[in-house]
C-alpha positions as CSV (number, residue, x, y, z in Angstrom):
1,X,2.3,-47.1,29.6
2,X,0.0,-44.5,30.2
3,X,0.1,-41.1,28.6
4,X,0.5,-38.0,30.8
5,X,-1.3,-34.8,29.4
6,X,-0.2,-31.4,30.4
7,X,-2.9,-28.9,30.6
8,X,-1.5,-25.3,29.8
9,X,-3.4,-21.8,30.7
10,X,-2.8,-19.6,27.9
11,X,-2.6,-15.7,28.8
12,X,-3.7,-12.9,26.2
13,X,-2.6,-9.4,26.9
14,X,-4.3,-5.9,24.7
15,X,-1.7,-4.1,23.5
16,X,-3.9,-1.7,21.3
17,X,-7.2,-2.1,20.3
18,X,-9.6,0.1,17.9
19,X,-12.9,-0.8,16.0
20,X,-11.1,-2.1,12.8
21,X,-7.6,-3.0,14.3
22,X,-5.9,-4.6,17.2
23,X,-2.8,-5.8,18.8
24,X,-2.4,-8.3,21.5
25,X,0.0,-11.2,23.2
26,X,-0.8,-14.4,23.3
27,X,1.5,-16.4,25.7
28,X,2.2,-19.6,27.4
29,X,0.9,-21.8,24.5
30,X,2.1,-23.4,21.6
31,X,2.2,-22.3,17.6
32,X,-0.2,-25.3,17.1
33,X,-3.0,-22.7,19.0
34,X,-1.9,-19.5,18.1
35,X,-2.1,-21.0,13.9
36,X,-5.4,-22.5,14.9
37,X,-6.7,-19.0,16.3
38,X,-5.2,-17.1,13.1
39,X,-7.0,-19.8,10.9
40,X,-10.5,-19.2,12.6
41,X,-10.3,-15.5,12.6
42,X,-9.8,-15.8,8.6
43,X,-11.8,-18.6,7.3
44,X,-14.3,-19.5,10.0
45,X,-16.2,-16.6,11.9
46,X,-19.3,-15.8,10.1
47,X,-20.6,-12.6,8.7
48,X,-22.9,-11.3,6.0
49,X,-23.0,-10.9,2.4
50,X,-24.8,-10.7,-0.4
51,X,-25.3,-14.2,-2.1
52,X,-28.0,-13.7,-5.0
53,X,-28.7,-10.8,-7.1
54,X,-31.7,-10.2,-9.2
55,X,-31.1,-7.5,-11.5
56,X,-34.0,-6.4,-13.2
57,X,-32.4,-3.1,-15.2
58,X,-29.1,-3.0,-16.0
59,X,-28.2,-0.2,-18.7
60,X,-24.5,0.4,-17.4
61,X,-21.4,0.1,-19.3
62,X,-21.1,-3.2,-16.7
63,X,-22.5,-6.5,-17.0
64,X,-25.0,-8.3,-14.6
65,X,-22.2,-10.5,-13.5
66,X,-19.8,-7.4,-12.4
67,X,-22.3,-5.7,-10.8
68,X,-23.3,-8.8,-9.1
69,X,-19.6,-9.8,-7.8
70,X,-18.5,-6.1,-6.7
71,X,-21.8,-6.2,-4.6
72,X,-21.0,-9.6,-2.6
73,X,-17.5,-7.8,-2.0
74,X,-19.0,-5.1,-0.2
75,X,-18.7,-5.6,3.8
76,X,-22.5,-5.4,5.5
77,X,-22.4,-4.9,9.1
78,X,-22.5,-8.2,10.8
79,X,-23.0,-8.1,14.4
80,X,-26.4,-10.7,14.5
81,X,-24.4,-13.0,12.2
82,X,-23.7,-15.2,15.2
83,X,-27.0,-15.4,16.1
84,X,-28.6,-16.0,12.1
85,X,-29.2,-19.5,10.7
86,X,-26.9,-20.8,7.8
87,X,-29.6,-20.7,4.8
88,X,-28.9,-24.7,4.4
89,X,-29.8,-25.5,7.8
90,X,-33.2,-23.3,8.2
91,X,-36.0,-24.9,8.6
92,X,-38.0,-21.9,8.0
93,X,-37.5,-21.5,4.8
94,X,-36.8,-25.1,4.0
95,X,-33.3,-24.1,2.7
96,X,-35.0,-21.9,0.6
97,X,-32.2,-19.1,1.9
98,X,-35.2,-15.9,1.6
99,X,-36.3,-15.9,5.2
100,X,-35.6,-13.0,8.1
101,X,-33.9,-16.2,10.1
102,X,-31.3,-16.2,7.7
103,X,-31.2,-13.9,4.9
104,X,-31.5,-10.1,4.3
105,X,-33.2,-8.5,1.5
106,X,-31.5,-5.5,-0.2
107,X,-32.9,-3.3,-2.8
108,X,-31.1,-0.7,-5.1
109,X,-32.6,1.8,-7.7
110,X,-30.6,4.1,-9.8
111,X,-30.5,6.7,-12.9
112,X,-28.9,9.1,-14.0
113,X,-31.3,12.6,-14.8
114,X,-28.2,15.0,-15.8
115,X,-24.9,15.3,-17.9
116,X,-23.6,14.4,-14.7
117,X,-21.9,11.1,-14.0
118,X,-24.2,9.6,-11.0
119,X,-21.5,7.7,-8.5
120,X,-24.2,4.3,-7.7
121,X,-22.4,3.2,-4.1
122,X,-23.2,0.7,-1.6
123,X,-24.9,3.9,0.6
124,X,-27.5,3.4,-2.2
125,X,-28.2,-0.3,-0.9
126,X,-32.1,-0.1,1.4
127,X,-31.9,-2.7,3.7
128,X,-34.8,-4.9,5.4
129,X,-33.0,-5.2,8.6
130,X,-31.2,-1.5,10.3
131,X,-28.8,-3.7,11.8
132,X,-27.5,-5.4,8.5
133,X,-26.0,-2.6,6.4
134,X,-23.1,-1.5,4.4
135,X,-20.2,-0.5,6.6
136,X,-19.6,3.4,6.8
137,X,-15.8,4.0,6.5
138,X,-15.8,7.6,8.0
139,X,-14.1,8.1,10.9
140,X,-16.5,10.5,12.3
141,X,-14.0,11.1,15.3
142,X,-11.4,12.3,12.7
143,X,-10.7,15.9,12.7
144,X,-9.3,15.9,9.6
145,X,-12.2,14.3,8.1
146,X,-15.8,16.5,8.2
147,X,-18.5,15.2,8.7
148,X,-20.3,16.9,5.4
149,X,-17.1,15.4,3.1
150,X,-19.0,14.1,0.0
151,X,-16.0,12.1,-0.9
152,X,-15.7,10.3,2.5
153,X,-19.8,10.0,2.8
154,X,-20.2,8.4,-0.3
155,X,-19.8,4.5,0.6
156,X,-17.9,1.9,-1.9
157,X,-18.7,2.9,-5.5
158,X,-20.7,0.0,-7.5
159,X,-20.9,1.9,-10.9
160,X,-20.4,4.9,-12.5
161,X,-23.7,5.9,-15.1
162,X,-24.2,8.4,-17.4
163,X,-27.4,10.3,-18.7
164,X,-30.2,7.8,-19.1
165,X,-28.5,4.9,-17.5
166,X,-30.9,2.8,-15.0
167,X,-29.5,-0.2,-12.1
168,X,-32.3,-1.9,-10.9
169,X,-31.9,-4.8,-8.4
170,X,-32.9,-7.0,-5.6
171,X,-30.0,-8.7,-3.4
172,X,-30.1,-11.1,-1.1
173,X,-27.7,-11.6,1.8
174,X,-27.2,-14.7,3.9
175,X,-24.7,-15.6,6.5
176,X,-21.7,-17.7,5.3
177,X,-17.7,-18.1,6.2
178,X,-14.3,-17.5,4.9
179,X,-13.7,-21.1,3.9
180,X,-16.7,-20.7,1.6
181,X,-15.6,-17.7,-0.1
182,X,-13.6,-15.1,0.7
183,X,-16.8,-12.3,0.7
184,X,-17.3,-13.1,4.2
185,X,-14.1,-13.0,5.7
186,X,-14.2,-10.5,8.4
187,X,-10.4,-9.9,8.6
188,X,-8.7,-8.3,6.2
189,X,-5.2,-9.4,7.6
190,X,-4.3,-11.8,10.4
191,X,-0.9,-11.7,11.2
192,X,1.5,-13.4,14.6
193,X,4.8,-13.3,14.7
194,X,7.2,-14.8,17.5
195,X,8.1,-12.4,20.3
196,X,12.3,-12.4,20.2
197,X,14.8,-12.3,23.1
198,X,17.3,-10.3,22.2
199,X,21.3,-10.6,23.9
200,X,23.7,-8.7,23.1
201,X,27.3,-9.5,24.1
202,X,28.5,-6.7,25.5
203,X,32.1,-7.4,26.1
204,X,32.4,-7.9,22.5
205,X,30.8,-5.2,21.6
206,X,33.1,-3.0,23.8
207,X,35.7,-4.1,21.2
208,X,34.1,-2.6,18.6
209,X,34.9,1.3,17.4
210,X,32.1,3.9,17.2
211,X,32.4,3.6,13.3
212,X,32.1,-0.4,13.5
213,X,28.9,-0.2,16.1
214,X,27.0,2.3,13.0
215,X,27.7,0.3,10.7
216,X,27.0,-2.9,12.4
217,X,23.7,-0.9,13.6
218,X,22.9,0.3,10.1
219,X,23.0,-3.3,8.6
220,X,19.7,-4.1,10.3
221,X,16.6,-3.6,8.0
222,X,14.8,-2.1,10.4
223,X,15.4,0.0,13.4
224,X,15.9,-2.4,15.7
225,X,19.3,-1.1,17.4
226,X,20.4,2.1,18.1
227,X,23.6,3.7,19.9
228,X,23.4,5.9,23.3
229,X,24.4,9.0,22.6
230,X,26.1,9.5,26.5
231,X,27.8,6.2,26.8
232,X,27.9,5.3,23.0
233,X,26.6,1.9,24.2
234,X,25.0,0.0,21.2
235,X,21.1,-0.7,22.9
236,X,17.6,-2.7,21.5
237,X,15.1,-0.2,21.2
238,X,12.6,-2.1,19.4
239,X,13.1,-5.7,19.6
240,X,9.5,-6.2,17.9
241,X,10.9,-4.7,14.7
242,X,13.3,-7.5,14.0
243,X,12.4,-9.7,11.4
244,X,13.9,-12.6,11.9
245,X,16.7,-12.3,7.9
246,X,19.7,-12.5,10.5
247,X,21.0,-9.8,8.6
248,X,23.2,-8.5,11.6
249,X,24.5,-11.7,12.6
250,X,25.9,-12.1,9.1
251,X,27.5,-8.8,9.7
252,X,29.0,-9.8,13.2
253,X,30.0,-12.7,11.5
254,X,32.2,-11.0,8.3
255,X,34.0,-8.6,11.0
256,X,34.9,-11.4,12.6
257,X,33.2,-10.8,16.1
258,X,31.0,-14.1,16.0
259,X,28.3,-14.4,19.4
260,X,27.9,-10.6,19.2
261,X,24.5,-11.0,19.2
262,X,21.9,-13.6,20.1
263,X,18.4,-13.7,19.0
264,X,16.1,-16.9,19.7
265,X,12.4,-16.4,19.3
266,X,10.2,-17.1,22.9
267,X,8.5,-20.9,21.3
268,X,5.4,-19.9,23.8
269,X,5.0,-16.2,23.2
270,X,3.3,-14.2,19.8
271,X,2.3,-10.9,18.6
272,X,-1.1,-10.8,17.2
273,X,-2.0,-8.0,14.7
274,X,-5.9,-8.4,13.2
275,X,-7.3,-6.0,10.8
276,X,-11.0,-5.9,10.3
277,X,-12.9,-5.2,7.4
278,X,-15.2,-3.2,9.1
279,X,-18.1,-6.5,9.1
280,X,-17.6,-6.9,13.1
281,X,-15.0,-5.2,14.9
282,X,-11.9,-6.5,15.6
283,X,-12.3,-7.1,19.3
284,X,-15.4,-8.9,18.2
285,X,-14.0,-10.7,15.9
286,X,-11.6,-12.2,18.4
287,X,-14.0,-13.1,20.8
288,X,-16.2,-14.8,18.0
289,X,-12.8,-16.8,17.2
290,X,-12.6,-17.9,20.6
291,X,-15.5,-19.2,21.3
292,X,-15.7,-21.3,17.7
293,X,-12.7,-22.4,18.6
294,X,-13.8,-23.6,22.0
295,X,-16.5,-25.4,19.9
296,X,-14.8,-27.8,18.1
297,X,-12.6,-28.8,20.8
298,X,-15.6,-29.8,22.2
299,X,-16.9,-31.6,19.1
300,X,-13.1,-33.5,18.9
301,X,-13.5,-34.1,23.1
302,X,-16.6,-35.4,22.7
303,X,-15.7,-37.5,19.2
304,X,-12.8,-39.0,21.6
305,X,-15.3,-40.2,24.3
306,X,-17.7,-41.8,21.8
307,X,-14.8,-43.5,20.3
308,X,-13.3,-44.5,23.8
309,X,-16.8,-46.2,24.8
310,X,-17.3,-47.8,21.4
311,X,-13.9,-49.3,22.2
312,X,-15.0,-50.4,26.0
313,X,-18.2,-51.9,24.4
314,X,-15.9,-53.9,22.0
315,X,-13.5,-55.0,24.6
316,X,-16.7,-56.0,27.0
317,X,-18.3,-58.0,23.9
318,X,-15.2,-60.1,22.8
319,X,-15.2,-61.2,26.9
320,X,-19.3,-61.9,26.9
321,X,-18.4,-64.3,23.7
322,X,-15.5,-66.0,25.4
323,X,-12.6,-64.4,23.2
């Protein structure tokens, strides 16, 4: 019997979008993809971060392996990361992992000259490469935030010293993934949830009193339901906001008025919310998803036609021998 595949033509929709954060629907596809996409984002779209650390003064109150751990947490703008070489598969550096094809070279000096503490941050990191640097968090289109804030300026703080305290050091960066360690995840949260269809019965509902609709309103965690003010009609104002804990169906339930409301979740519809941690920006990040993803379903296609011949070439031997 032969098997009948349905192809499907997923739809994504922008809800909101920003350089760290966005929002969108995916529809007309499974979970399967949508967990598949959320895994990518996560553990498989490269960035950069620092990977070795040579520390050649260190008179801080922290040690060499501190310093050298907060530094690999710090984001570094990753835009080329795409386009770099994994240090194990470059061939111009023999794996070496110190070339510009795939590796950045960071330098850091530090002391401290007064009796005042010297804040060492990642805006103290000098880069080899402009385009590989640590992400600036200021939103310079805030107007609550000035552009000559010291506290917003400063970058991620590395250490603290104090009078006559030296941090020398030379880092290394190099392109790697989320599944490798979690320094160069780009996302900082990945989150889909399923969109709900909301029914509310409203001939039951019309049975209930004004007192019984607030209260039966007020058992929802979050503001999913409110009442009309005009026709004191209970209404969904944000069916998003349910979270799924059935909370008001148990409460239709104990007074009695069971089928007062129906919630299933849409099985080919989800909410995506991404967070970015400021490596690439969350469009970019998607996009980058996207088209890894693409890639190994065309490393699995392409696994399936090199199994199906191997199979044809068995099949045509076993006849050439007389089997």
């Amino acid at each position: 019997m032969e098997s009948v595949s349905y192809q499907r033509f997923p739809k994504i929709k922008i809800r909101e979008m920003k350089d760290d954060y966005l929002k969108f629907e995916l529809r007309e596809t499974d979970a399967s993809v949508a967990n598949a996409l959320r895994r990518v984002m996560i553990a498989e779209v490269p960035t950069i971060a620092i990977d070795l650390v040579e520390i050649e003064v260190n008179s801080s109150v922290l040690n060499d392996e501190f310093i050298a751990h907060r530094l690999g947490l710090i984001p570094l703008t990753s835009e080329r990361a795409m386009e770099m070489r994994f240090s194990r598969d470059c061939d111009a550096c023999d794996g070496d992992g110190q070339c510009e094809y795939c590796s950045v070279e960071f330098h850091l000096r530090a002391k401290c000259v007064t009796d005042q503490t010297l804040d060492v941050t990642s805006k103290d990191l000098y880069s080899s490469d402009h385009a590989v640097i640590p992400v600036d968090f200021s939103d310079p289109s805030d107007p609550n935030e000035p552009s000559d804030n010291t506290e917003t300026q400063r970058g991620v703080i590395i250490v603290k010293l104090r009078r006559g305290q030296e941090l020398r050091l030379r880092a290394i960066a190099r392109k790697g993934i989320g599944k490798d360690h979690a320094k160069w995840s780009p996302a900082a949260t990945v989150t889909f949830m399923y969109e709900p269809e909301i029914h509310i019965n409203e001939d039951l509902m019309e049975t209930l009193t004004l007192e019984e609709k607030l209260s039966w309103i007020e058992s929802s965690p979050t503001r999913v339901f409110d009442i009309d003010k005009v026709t004191q009609q209970v209404v969904v104002v944000d069916p998003e906001a349910y979270t799924y804990d059935d909370e008001v169906i148990k409460k239709a339930e104990a007074m009695g008025k069971r089928g007062l409301i129906d919630i299933r979740a849409k099985e080919d519809s989800f909410i995506f919310t991404v967070e970015s941690t400021g490596a690439v920006k969350a469009s970019q990040l998607f996009l980058n998803a996207i088209e890894i993803l693409k890639q190994k379903l065309d490393a699995v296609r392409l696994s399936d036609d090199t199994v199906e011949a191997d199979d044809q070439f068995g099949e045509l031997g076993v006849h050439m021998r007389g089997g």
